[in-house]
C-alpha positions as CSV (number, residue, x, y, z in Angstrom):
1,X,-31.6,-5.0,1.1
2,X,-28.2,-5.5,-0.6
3,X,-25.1,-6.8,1.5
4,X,-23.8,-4.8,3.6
5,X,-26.5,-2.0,2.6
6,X,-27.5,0.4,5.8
7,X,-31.4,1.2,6.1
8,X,-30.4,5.1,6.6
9,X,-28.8,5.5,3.4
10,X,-25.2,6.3,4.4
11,X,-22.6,4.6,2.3
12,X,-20.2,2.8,4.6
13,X,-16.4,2.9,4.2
14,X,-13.6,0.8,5.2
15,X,-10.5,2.2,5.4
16,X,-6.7,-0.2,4.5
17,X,-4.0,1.2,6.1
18,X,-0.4,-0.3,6.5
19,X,3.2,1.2,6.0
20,X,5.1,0.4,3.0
21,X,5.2,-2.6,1.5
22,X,2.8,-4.3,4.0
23,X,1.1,-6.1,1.3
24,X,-2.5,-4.0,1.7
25,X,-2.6,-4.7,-2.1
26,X,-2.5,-8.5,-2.3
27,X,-4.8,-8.3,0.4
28,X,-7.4,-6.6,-0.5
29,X,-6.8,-8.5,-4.1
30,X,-8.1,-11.8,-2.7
31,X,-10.5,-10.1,-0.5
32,X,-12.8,-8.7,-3.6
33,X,-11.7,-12.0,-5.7
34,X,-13.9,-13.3,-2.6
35,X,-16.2,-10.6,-3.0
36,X,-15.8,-10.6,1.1
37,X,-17.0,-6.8,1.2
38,X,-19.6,-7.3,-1.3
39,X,-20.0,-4.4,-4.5
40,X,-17.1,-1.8,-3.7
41,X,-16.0,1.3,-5.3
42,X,-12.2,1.1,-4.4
43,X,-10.3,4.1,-4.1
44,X,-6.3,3.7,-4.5
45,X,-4.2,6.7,-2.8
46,X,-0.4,6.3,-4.1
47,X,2.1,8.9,-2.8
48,X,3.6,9.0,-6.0
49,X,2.4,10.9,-8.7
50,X,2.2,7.6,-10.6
51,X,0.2,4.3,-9.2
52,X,0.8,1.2,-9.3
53,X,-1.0,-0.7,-6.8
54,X,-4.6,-0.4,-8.5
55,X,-3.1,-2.9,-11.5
56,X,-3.5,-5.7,-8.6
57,X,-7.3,-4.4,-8.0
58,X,-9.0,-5.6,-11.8
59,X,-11.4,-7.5,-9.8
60,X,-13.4,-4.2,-8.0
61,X,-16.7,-3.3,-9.7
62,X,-15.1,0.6,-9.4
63,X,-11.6,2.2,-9.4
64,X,-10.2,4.9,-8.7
65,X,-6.8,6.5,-8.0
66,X,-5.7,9.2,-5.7
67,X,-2.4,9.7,-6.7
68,X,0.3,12.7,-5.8
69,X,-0.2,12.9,-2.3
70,X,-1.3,11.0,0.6
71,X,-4.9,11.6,1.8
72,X,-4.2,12.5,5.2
73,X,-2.4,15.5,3.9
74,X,-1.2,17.1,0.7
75,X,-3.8,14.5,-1.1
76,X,-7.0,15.2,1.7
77,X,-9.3,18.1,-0.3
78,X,-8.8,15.5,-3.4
79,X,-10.3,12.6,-1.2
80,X,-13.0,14.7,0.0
81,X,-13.7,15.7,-3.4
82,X,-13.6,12.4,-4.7
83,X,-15.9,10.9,-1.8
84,X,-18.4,13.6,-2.7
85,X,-19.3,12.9,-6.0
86,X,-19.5,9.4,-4.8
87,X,-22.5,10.0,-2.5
88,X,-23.9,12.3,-5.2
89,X,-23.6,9.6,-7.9
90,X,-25.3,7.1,-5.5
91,X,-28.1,9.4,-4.9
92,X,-28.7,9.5,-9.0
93,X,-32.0,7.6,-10.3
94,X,-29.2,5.9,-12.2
95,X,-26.8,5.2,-10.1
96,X,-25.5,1.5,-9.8
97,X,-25.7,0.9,-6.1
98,X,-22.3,-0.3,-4.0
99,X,-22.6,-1.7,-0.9
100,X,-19.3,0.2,0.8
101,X,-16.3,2.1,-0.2
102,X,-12.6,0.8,0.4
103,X,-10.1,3.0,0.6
104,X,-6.9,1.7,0.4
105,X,-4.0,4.5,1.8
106,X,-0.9,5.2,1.1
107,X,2.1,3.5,3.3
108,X,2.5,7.0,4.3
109,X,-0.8,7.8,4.8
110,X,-1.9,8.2,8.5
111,X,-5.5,7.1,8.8
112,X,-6.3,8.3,12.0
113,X,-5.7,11.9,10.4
114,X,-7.9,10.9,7.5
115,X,-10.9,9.6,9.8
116,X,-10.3,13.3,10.9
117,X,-11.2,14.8,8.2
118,X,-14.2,12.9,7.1
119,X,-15.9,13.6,10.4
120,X,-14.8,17.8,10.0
121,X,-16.4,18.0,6.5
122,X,-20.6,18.9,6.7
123,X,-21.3,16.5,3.4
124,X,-19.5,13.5,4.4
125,X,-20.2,13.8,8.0
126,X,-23.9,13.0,7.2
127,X,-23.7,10.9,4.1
128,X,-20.5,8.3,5.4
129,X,-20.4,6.0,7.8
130,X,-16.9,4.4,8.9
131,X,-17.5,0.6,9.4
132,X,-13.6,-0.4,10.5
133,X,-10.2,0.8,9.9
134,X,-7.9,-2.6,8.7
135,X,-4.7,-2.0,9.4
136,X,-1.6,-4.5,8.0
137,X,1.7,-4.9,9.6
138,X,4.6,-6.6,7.4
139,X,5.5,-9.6,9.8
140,X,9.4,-9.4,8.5
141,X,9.8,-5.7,8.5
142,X,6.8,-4.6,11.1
143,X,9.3,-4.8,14.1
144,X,11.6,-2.4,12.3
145,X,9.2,0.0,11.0
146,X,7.6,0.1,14.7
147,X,10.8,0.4,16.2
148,X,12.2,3.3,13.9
149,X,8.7,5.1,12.1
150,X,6.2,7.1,14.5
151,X,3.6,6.6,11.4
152,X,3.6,3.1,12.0
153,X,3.1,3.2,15.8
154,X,0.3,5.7,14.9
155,X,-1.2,3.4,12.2
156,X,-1.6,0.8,14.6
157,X,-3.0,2.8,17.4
158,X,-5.9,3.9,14.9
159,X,-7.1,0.4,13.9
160,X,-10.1,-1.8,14.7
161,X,-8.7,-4.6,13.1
162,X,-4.5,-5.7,12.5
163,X,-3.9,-8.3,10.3
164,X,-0.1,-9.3,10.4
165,X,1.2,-10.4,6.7
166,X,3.7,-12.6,5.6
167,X,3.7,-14.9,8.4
168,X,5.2,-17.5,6.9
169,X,8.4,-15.5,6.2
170,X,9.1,-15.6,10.6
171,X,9.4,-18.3,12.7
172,X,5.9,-18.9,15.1
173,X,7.6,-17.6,18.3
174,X,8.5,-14.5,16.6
175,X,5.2,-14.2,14.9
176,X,3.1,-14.6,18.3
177,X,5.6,-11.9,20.2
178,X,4.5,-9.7,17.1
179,X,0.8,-10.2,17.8
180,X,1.6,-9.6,21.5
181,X,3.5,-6.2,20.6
182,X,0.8,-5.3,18.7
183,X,-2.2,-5.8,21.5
184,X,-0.3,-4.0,23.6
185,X,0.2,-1.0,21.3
186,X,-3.7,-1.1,20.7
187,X,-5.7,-3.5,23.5
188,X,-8.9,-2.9,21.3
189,X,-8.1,-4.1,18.2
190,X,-8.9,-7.2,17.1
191,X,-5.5,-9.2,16.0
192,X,-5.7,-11.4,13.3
193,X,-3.4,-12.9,10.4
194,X,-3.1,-13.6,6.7
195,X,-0.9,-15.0,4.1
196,X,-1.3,-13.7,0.4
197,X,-4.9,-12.7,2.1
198,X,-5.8,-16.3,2.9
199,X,-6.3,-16.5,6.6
200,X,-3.3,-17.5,8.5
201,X,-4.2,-18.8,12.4
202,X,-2.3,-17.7,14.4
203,X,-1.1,-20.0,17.1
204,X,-2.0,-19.6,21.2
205,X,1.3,-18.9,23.1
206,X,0.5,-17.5,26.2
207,X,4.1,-16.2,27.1
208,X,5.0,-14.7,24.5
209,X,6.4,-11.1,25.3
210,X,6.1,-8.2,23.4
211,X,9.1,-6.9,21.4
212,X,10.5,-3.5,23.7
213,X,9.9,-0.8,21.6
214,X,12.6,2.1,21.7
215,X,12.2,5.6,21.9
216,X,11.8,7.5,18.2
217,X,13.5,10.7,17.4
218,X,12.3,13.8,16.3
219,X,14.3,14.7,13.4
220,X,14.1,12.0,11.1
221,X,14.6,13.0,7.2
222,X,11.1,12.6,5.5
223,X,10.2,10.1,3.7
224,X,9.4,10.6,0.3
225,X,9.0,9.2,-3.5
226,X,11.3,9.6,-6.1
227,X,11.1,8.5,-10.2
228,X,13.9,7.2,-12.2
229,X,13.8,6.3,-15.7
230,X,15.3,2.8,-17.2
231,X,13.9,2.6,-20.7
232,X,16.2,3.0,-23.2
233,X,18.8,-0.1,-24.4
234,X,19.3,-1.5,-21.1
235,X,16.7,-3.7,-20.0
236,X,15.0,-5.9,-17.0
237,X,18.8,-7.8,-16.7
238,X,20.5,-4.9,-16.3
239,X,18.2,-3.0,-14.1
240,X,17.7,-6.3,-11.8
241,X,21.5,-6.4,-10.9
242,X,22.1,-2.6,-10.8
243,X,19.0,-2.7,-8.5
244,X,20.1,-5.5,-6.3
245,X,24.0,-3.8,-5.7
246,X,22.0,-0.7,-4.8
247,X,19.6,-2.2,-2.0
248,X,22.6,-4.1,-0.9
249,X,24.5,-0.8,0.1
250,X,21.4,1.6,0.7
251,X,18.2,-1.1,1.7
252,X,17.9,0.5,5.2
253,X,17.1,4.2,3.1
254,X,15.1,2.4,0.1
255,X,11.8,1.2,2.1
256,X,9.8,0.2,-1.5
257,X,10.5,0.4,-4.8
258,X,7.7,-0.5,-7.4
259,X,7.2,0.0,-11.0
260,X,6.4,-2.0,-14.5
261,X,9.4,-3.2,-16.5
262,X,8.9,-4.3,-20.3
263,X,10.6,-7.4,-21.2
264,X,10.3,-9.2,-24.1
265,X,8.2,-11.6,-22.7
266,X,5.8,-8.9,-21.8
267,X,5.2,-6.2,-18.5
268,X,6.3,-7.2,-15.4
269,X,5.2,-6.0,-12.4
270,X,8.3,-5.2,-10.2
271,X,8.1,-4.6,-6.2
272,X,10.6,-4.5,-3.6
273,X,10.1,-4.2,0.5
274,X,13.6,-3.2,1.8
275,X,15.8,-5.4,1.1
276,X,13.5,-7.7,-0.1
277,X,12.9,-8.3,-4.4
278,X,9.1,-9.6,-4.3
279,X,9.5,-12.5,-7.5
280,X,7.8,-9.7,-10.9
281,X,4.6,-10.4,-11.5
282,X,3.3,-10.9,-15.6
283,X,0.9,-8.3,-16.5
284,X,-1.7,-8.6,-19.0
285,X,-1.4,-6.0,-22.1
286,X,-3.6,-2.8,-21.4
287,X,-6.5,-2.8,-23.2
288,X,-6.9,0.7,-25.2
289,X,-10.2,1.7,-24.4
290,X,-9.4,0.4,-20.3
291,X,-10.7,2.8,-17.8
292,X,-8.0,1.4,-15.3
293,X,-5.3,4.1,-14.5
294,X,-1.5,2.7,-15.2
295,X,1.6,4.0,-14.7
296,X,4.4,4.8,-17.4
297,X,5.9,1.4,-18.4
298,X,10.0,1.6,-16.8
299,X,9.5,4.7,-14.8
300,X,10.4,3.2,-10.9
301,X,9.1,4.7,-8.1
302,X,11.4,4.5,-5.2
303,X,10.1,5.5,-2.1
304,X,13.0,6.3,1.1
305,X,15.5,8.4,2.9
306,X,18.1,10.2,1.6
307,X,17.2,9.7,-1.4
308,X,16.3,12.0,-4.7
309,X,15.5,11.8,-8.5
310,X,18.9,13.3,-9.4
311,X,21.2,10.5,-6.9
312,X,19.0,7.9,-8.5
313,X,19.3,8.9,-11.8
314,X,23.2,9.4,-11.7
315,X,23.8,6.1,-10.2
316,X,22.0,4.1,-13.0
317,X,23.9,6.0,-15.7
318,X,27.3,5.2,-13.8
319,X,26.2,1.6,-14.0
320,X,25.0,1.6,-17.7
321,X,28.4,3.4,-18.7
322,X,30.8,1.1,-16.8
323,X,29.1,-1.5,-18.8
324,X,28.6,-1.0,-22.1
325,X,27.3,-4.1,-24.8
326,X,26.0,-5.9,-21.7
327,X,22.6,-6.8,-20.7
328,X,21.3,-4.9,-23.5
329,X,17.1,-5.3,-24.1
């Protein structure tokens, strides 16, 4: 029997969950360069219409994106779809078998809602079996995002399994009142930690107190993505400093920002967490005849508050026309 095969036939799926920017990406990047879940068809649900977290994924046997919607909601009858002509194709004479589906969420994605709907549909009821729920919590931004999003209380609730990331980026004492806060949100889960996917221990402090969590209000403005276009004669210079002043004054409304930039030392993947830049990433060339789903080179997806296409759009060309013959491509 193959790893991670069951003897009944139903497909097992493990669903990666975290808000934005938690790094469920790089994760799951080293955990198939490992091959830790065995053969995997990877699905990839982006919020925005465009993705750009499958171009970390080259090393899954399968890929596919869900993009325009998160699969708790506006994306769901597109999972369900999808997930169905999974099982179908797996029941073919043909078929090449996998040993589990991963389905990596959207930040916005809740996945106790999406466990939901699995177990409500007749096909997938009977032919999937939900081994675990991961969930990942940012160990910079985590406190913030529990202290001021319901979704990310809620994401942690519905786990089996939280894995803190970046734990290097806190000091130990903060990163063991983290794991504390988090036990105590969910008492079942177990709590683990990773760096750039690599294991992280995390270190025994019996004291260490959970963060207070405040109350959350009601009316918060959705969150939501948003595009803007750079190409044209200003380049990856010009865009890095107008993009910097920008999450300066607004990084509490910007929550990710993510998109490829062309350069002309080639693509570069570009991804931001708040305030933070995350150093752009070199991309290989797209082969032609590539199966792998990419987004539109210098289109940014900006995902906040307060935010739109048309705020977004204006700012850059206030920047570009205060500054004309600099930082050209």
């Amino acid at each position: 029997m193959r790893k991670g095969a069951r003897s009944d036939g139903r497909l097992r799926l493990t669903i990666i969950a975290g808000f934005l920017g938690a790094g469920k990406s790089t994760w799951l990047r080293h955990q198939l360069h490992e091959n830790t879940f065995g053969s995997v068809h990877v699905f990839v649900n982006e919020a925005a219409e465009m993705p750009v977290d499958n171009l970390l994924l080259g090393k899954a046997d399968r890929i596919s994106v869900l993009a325009g919607g998160c699969a708790c909601c506006e994306g769901r009858a597109t999972l369900v779809e999808a997930l169905r002509n999974t099982c179908q194709e797996q029941d073919g004479a043909d078929a090449q078998p996998i040993d589990r589906i991963l389905l990596e969420t959207s930040g916005l994605a809740d996945p106790g809602a999406i466990t939901k709907a699995l177990s409500e549909d007749p096909i997938l009821a009977r032919r999937l079996v939900l081994d675990e729920t991961i969930v990942l919590v940012d160990a910079l931004h985590g406190l913030a995002q529990l202290n001021e999003e319901r979704l990310g209380r809620r994401q942690v609730e519905a786990a089996d399994r939280l894995i803190i990331t970046k734990p290097g980026s806190v000091a130990a004492s903060q990163l063991a009142r983290m794991a504390s806060t988090l036990r105590q949100l969910n008492p079942m889960a177990l709590v683990e930690s990773a760096e750039r996917g690599t294991s992280f221990a995390l270190q025994t402090v019996p004291d260490a107190e959970p963060y207070p969590l405040a109350d959350i209000a009601d009316d918060a403005m959705p969150i939501k993505p948003c595009r803007l276009d750079i190409s044209g004669e200003y380049g990856w210079a010009a865009f890095s400093v107008w993009l910097s002043a920008l999450l300066a004054a607004r990084g509490e409304q910007i929550m990710r920002v993510k998109g490829v930039v062309t350069t002309a030392d080639g693509r570069l993947l570009l991804q931001s967490v708040r305030k933070q830049v995350q150093p752009p990433e070199m991309l290989p060339e797209m082969d032609a005849d590539s199966s792998v789903q990419g987004p539109r080179d210098n289109i940014i997806i900006f995902i906040g508050r307060g935010i739109d296409d048309a705020l977004l759009t204006s700012a850059w060309a206030r920047f570009t026309q205060d500054n004309p013959g600099q930082m050209r491509r």
